[in-house]
C-alpha positions as CSV (number, residue, x, y, z in Angstrom):
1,X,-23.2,-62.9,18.9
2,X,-22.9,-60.8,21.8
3,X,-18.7,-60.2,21.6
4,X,-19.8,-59.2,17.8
5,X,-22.5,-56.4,19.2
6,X,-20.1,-55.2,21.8
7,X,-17.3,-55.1,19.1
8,X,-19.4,-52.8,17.0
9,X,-20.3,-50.8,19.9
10,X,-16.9,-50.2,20.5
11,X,-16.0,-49.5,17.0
12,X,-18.6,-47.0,16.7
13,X,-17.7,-45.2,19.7
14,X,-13.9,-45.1,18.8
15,X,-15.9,-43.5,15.4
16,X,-17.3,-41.2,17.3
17,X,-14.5,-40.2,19.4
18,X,-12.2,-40.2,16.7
19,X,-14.3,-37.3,14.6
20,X,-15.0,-35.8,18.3
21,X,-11.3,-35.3,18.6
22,X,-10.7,-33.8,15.1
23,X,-13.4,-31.3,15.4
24,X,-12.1,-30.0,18.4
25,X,-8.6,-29.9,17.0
26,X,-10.0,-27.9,13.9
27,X,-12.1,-25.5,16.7
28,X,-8.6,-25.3,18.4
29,X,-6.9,-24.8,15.0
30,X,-9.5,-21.8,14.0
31,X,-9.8,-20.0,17.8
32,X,-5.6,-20.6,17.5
33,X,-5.5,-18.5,14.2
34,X,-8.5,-16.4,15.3
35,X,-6.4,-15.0,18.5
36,X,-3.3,-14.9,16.3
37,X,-5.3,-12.0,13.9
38,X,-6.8,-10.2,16.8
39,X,-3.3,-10.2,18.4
40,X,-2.0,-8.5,15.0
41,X,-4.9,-6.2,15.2
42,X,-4.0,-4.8,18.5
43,X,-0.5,-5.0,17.5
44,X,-1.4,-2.9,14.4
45,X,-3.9,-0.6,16.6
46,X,-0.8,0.1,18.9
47,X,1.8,0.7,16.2
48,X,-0.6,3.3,14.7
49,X,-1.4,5.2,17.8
50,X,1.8,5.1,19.4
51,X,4.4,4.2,16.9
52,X,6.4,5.9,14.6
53,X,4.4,7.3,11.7
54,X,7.2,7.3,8.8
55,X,7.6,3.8,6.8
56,X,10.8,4.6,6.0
57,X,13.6,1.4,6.6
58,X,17.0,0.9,7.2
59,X,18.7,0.2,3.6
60,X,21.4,-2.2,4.7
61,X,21.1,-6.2,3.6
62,X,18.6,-5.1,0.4
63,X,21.2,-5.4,-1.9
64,X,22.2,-8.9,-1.4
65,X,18.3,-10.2,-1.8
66,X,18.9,-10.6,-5.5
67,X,22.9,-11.3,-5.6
68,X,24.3,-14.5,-6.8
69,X,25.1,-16.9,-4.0
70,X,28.4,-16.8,-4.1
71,X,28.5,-13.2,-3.4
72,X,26.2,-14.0,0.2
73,X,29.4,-15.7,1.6
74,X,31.4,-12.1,1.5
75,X,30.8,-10.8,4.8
76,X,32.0,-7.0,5.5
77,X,34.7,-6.1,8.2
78,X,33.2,-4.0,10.6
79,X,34.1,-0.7,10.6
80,X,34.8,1.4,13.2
81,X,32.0,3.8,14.8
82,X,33.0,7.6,14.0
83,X,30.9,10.2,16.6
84,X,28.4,12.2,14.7
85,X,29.5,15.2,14.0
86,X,27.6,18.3,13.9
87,X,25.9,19.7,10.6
88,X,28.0,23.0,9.6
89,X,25.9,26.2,9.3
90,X,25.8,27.1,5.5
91,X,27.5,30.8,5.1
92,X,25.3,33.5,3.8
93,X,21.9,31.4,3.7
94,X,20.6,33.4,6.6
95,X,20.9,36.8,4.2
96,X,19.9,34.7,1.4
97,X,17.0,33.9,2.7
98,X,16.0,37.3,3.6
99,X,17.1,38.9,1.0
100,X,13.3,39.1,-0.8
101,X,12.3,40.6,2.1
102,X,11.1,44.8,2.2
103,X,14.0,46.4,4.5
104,X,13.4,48.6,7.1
105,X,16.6,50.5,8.3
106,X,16.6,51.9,11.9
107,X,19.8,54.2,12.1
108,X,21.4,53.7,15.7
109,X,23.1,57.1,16.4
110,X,25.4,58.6,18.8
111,X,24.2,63.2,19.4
112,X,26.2,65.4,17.9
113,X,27.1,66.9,20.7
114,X,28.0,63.7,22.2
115,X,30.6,62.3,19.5
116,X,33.6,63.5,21.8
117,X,37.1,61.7,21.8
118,X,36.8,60.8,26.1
119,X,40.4,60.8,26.7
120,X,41.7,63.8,25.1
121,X,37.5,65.4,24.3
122,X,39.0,65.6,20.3
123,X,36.4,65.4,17.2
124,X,35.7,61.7,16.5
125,X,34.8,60.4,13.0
126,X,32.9,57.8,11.9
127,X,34.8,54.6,10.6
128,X,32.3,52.0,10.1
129,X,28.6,50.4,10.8
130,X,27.8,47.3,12.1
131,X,24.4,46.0,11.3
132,X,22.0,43.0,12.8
133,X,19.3,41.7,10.8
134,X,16.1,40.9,12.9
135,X,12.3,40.2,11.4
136,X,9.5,42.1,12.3
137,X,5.5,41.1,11.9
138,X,3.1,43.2,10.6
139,X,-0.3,41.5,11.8
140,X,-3.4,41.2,9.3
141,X,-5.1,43.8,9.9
142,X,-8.7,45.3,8.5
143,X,-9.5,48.9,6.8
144,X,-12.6,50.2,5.6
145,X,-12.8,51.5,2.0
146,X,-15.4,54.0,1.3
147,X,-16.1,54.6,-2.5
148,X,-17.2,58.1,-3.4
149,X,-18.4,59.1,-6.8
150,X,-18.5,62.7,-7.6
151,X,-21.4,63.8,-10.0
152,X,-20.9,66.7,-11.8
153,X,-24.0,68.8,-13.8
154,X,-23.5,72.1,-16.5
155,X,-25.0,74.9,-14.6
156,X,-25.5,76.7,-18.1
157,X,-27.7,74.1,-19.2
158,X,-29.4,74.1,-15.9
159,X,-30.7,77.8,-16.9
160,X,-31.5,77.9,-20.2
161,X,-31.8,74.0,-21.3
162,X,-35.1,71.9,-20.1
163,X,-32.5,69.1,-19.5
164,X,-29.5,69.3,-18.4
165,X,-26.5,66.6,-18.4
166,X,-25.1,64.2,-15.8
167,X,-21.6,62.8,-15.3
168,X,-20.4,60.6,-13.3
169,X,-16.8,59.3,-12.5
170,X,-16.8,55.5,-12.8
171,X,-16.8,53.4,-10.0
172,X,-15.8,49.8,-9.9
173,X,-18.7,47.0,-9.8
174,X,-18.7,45.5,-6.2
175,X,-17.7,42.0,-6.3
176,X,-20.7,41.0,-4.9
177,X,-23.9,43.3,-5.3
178,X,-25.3,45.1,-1.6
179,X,-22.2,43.4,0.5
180,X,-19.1,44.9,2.1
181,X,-17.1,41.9,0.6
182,X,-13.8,43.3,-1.6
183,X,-11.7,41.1,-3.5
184,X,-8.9,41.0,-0.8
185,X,-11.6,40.1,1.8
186,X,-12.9,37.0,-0.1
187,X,-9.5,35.8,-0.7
188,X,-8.4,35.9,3.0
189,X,-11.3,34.0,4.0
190,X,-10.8,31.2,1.3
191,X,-7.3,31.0,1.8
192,X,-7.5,30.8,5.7
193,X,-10.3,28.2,5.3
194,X,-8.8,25.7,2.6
195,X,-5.1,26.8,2.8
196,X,-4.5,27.3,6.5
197,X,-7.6,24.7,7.8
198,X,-9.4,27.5,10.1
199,X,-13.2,26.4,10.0
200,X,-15.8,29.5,9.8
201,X,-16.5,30.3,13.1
202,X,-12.1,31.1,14.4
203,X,-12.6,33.2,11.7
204,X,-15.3,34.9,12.9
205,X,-13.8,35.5,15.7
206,X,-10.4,36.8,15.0
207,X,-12.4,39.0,13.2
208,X,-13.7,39.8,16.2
209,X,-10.6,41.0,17.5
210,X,-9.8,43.0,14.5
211,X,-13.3,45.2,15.7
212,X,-15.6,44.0,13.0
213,X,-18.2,41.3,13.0
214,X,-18.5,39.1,10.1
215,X,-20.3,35.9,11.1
216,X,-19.8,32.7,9.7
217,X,-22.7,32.2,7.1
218,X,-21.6,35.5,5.5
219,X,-18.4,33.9,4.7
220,X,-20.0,30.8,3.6
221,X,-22.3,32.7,1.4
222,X,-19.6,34.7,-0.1
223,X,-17.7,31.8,-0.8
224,X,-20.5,30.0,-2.6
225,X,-20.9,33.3,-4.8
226,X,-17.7,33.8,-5.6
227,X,-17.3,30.4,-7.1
228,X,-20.4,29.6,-8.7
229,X,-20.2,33.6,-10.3
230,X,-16.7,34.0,-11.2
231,X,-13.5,31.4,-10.2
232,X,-16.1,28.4,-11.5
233,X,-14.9,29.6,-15.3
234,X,-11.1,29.0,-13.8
235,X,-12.3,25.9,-12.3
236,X,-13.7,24.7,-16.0
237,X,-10.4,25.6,-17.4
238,X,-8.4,23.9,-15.1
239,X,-10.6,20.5,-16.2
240,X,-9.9,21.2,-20.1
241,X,-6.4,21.4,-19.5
242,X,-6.0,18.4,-16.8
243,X,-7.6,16.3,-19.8
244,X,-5.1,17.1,-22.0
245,X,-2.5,14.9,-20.2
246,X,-2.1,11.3,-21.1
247,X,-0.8,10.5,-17.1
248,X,-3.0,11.3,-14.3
249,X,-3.3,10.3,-10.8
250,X,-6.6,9.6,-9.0
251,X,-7.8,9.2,-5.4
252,X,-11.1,10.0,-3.4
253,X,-12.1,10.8,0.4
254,X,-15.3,10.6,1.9
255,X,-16.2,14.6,3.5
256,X,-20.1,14.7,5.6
257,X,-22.7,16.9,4.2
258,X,-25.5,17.7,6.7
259,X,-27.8,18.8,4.2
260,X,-27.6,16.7,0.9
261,X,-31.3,16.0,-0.7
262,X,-32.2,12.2,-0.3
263,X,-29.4,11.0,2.3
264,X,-29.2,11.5,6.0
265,X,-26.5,13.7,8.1
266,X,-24.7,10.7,9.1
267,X,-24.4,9.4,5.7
268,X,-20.9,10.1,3.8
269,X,-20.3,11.8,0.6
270,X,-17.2,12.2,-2.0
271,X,-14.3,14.3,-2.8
272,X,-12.1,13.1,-5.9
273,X,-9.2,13.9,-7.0
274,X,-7.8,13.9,-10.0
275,X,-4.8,15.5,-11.0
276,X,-1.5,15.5,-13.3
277,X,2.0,13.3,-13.3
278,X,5.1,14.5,-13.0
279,X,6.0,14.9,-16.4
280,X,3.4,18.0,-16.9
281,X,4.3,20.9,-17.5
282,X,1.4,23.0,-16.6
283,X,0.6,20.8,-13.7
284,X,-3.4,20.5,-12.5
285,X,-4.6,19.7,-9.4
286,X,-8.6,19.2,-9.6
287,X,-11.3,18.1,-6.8
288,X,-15.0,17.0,-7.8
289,X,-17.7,16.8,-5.0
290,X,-20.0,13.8,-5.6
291,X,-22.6,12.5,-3.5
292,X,-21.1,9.0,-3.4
293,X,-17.9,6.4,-4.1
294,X,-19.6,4.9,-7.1
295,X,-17.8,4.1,-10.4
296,X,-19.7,5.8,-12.8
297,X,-18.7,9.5,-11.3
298,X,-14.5,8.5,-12.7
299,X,-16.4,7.4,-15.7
300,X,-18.2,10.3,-16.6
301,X,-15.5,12.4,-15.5
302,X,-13.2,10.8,-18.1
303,X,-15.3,9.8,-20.7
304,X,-13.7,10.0,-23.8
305,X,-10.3,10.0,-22.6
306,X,-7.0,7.7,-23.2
307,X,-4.5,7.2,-20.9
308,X,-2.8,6.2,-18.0
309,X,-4.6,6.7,-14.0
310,X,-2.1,6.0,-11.3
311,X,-4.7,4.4,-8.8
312,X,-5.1,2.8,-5.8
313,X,-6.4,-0.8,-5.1
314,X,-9.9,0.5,-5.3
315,X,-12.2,-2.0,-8.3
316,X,-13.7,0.8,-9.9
317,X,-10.7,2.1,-11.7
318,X,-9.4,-1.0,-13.3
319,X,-12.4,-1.3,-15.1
320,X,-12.7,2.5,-16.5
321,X,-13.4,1.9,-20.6
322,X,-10.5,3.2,-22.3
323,X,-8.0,3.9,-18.9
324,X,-5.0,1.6,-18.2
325,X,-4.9,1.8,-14.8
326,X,-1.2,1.1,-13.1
327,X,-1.6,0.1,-9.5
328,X,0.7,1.8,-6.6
329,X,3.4,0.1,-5.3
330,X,3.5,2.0,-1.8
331,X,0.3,0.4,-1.2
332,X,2.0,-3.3,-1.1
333,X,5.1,-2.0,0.8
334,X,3.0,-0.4,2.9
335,X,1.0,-3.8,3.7
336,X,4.7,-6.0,4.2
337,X,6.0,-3.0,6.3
338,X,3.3,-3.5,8.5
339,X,3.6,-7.4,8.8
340,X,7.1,-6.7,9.5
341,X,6.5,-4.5,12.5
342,X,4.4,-6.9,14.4
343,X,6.0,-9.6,13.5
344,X,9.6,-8.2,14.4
345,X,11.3,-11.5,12.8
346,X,14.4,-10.5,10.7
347,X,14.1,-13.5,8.4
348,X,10.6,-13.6,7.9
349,X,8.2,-13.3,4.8
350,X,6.9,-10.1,5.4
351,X,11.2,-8.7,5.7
352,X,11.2,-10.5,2.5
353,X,8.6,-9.0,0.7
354,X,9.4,-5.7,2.3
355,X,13.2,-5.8,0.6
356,X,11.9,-6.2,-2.8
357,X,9.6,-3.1,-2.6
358,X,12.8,-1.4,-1.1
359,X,14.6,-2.5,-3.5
360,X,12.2,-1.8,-6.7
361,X,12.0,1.9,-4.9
362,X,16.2,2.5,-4.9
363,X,16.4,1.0,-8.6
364,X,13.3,4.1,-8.8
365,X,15.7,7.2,-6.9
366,X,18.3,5.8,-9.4
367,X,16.7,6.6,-12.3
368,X,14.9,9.8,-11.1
369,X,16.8,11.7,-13.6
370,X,16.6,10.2,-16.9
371,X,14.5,11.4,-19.7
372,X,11.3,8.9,-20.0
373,X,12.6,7.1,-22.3
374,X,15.7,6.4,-20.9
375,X,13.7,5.6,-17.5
376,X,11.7,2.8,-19.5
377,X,15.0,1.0,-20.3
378,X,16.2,1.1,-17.7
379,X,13.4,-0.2,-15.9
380,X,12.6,-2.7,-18.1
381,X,16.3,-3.9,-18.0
382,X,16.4,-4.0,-13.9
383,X,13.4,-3.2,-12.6
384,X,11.0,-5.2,-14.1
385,X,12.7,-8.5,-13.3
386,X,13.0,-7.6,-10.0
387,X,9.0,-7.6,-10.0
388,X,8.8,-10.7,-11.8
389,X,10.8,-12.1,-9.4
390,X,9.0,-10.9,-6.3
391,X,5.8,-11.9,-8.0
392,X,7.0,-15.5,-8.3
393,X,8.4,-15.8,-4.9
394,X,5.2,-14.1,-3.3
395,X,3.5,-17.2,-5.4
396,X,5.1,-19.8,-3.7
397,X,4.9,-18.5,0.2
398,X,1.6,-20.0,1.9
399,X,0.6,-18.9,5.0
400,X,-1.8,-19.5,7.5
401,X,-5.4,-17.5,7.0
402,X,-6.1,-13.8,8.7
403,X,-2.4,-13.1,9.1
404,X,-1.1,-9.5,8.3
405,X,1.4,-11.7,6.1
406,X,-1.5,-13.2,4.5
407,X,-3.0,-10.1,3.8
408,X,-0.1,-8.5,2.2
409,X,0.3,-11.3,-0.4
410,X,-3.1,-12.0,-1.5
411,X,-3.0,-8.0,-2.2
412,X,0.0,-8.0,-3.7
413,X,-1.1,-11.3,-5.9
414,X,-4.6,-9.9,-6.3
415,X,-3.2,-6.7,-8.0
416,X,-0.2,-8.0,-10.0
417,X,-1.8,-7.2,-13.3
418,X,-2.0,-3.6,-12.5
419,X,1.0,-3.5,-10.5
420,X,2.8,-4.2,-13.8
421,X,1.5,-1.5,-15.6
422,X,3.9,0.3,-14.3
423,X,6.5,-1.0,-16.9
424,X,4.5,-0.2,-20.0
425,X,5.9,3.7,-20.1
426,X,9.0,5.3,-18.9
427,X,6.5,8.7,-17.8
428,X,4.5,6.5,-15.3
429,X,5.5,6.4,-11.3
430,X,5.9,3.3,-8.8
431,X,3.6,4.8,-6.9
432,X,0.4,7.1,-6.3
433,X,1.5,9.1,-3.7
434,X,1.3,11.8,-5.9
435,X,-2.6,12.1,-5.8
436,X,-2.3,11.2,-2.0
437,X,-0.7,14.1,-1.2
438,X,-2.6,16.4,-3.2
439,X,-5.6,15.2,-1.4
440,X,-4.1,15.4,2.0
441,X,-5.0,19.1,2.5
442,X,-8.3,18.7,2.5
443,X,-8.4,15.8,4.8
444,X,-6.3,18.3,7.4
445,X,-9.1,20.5,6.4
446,X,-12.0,17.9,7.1
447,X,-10.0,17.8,10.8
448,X,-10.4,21.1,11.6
449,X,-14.1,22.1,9.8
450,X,-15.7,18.2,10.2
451,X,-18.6,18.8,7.8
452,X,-19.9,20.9,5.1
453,X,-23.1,22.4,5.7
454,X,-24.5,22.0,2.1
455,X,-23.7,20.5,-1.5
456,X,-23.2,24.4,-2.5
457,X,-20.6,24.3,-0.1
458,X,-18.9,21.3,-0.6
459,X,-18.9,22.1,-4.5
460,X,-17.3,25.8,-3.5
461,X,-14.6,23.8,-1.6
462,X,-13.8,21.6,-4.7
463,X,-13.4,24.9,-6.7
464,X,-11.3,26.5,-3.9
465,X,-9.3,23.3,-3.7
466,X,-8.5,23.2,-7.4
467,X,-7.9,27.0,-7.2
468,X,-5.2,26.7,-4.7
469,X,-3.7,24.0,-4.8
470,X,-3.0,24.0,-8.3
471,X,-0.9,27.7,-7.9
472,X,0.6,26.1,-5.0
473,X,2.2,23.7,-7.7
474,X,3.2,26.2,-9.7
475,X,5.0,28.5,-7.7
476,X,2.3,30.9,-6.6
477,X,1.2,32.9,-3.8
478,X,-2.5,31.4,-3.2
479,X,-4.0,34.8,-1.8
480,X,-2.2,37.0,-4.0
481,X,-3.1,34.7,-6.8
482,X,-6.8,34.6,-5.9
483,X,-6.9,38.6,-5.3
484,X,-5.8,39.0,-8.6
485,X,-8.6,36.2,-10.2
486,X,-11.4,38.1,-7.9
487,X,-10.1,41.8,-8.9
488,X,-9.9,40.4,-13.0
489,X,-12.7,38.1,-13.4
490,X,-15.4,40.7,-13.4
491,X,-14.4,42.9,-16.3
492,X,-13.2,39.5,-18.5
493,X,-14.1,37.8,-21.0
494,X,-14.5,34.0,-21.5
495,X,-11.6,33.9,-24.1
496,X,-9.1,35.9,-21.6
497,X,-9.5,33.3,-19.2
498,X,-6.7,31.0,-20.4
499,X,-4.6,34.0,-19.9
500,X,-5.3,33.7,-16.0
501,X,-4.6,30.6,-15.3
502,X,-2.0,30.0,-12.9
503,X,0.7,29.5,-16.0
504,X,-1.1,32.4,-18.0
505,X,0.8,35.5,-19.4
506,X,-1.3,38.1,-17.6
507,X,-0.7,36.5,-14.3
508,X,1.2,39.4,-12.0
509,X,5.0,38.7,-11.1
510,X,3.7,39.9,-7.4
511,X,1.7,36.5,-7.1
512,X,4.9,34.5,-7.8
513,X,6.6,33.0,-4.9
């Protein structure tokens, strides 16, 4: 009886030890893959900070990821190294390139009285010039501009008439009532803020240096007018006719208001962007200030319409009533290019996954050319089996959790059905980098300026934005564009201002680029 109690004791201490045992080998297991991710983190951290920003990889060995077997045997003789040689200077581009210049001749002469032969003191004439081209900088500079308007009265009616006539010569309407603010003023200020990224207060004080004190809340103030009076009818236009396209590209950053009604300093706001594909003609780049990232703001913004939104991996686009949205294939590369780079192991999942995005992108350059139509073959011929293909082999890789691998998969799984969307129209693009860099001037902007003061603000920024960047895209001048809309817009009418839009017939050749 006792052996049989000191046999269960035993037994039930072996139990004991035995589940001990595994749940320190699971703790192990977890802290294991636990240092593992922070180990990737820091990698990740120190890649970003120090590391080369560009993603771009070598292109050798891509090819052969989807060759038969047969054709992996064939190894390449190496070929000799030849020394780099140095890029030829291109004849004439130098005088090309200043040729749309204004020229300013200086004439080098030799006196009169000088232009003596000095070995026999003869008559010398002149049997050629030689010339050297050089550029000169005219810095901004400012002028005041006093308006004077003659009255004039009839002196005959002024001695025998009780009343006696007044004319005037006109005078243009100031842009904005009791200020000093001109057209050309305005413009400078909204293309040095949200073209060049100078926040308020460096204006203020080049200004400064220029003898004239402007401070900053003037220019703020004059900014807000001049939107909400006049370029907020451009800004309208430039919605009707982004709406009109049946491929558009969206993406949102956050931007800090200090003085929103109902949220705190601290708290962040919205600026979307929407904006047209590559197949537009009249392409449309438009921001929208919103107070937050919710869905409905996309919604309402494009209620009604049908069509295609290149997007990013955000949920609230995929799920837009009447939008297909077609995921961005950058955004997976980007995730297996940075698996790669930590992990550093040539044969590795993430090199795997990372040569089939290459690859889907070369098959892309190839058929950057074609007509849409022809593109959609084509892709649907070669690409899309090459995404079938890496969708199936990312299916059957299975990695341990909280690995920069790991994380690149489940994306890439999570957002297949988007991610094929891609294939359903020769017009669409593999990726949304489009909208990201449409959106990336105002992020260099949020750099430089940090916040926005108020919502007026933030929604004269959107306008600017939309102003600018969408004559950047179509070959204007942005301050020579947005003289002319501030010098126009006050004498016009709402049905001119189609005709000012940045492809409009009355648009000046000298805002061109």
């Amino acid at each position: 009886m006792k052996n049989n109690v000191m046999a269960g004791d035993l037994q039930a201490q072996n139990l004991a030890q035995s589940k001990r045992i595994a749940e320190l080998e699971n703790t192990i297991a977890e802290l294991s893959s636990l240092v593992k991710h922070f180990e990737e983190l820091f990698k990740l951290s120190q890649l970003k900070r120090f590391g080369v920003s560009s993603e771009k990889t070598a292109l050798s060995g891509q090819t052969t990821l989807f060759t038969a077997p047969e054709a992996l045997a064939i190894t390449a003789e190496p070929q000799p190294e030849k020394p780099a040689s140095k890029p030829r200077k291109q004849k004439g581009k130098r005088q090309e390139d200043l040729s749309k210049l204004p020229l300013e001749i200086v004439e080098h002469d030799i006196p009169e009285s000088e232009r003596k032969c000095p070995q026999c003191n003869g008559t010398v004439e002149e049997i050629g010039i030689t010339a050297r081209d050089e550029l000169k900088v005219i810095p901004a500079r400012v002028v005041r501009i006093q308006h004077r308007c003659k009255t004039y009265k009839c002196s005959v009616c002024a001695e025998t008439s009780d009343k006696t006539p007044i004319i005037r010569a006109k005078m243009p309407a100031p842009l904005i009532k009791n200020s000093v603010a001109s057209a050309s003023v305005v413009s400078y200020i909204m293309t040095q803020k949200h073209l060049m990224h100078l926040p308020f207060y460096r204006l203020e004080q080049e200004f400064q240096r220029q003898g004239v004190f402007i401070n900053r809340q003037n220019m703020a103030n004059w900014s807000i007018q001049v939107c909400e009076d006049y370029l907020g009818l451009v800004y309208d236009k430039l919605r009707e006719n982004l709406l009109r396209h049946k491929v558009l590209h969206i993406d949102e950053t956050s931007v800090q208001v200090l003085r929103e009604p109902g949220k705190s300093a601290q708290q962040k706001s919205y600026m979307w962007l929407y904006r047209t594909g590559g197949d537009a003609e009249k392409p449309t780049v438009f921001y929208e200030y919103q107070p937050d990232r919710g869905g409905k703001h996309p919604e309402a913004f494009l209620k009604g319409w049908r069509g295609f939104c290149h997007t990013d991996g955000y949920s609230v686009y995929q799920g837009l009533p009447g939008v297909t949205a077609v995921g961005c294939w950058a955004h997976v590369r980007r995730k297996f290019d940075e698996a790669f780079k930590i992990a550093k192991v040539p044969d590795s999942p993430a090199k795997a996954g990372l040569d089939f995005c290459n690859q889907l992108f070369a098959l892309e350059r190839e058929f950057a050319e074609l007509s849409p139509s022809e593109r959609f073959e084509k892709r649907m011929e070669q690409s899309k089996p090459h995404a079938e293909a890496f969708f199936a082999w990312a299916k059957s890789v299975h990695m341990p959790p909280k690995l920069a691998i790991t994380r690149a998969l489940t994306y890439a799984l999570k957002q297949e059905k988007w991610l094929m969307n891609v294939f359903c129209d020769g017009r669409l693009e593999l990726s949304n980098n489009r909208a990201e860099r449409s959106i990336k001037p105002f992020v260099i902007g949020r750099k430089n300026w940090l916040f926005a003061n108020s919502v007026a603000g933030s929604k004269a920024s959107a306008t600017a934005f939309s102003i600018i960047e969408t004559a950047r895209e179509n070959g204007l001048k942005p301050f020579e564009y947005l003289n002319f809309l501030l010098e126009t817009l006050p004498d016009t009418t709402y049905g001119q201002i189609e005709e000012l839009l940045p492809w409009g017939c009355s648009v000046p050749e000298q805002c061109k680029m």
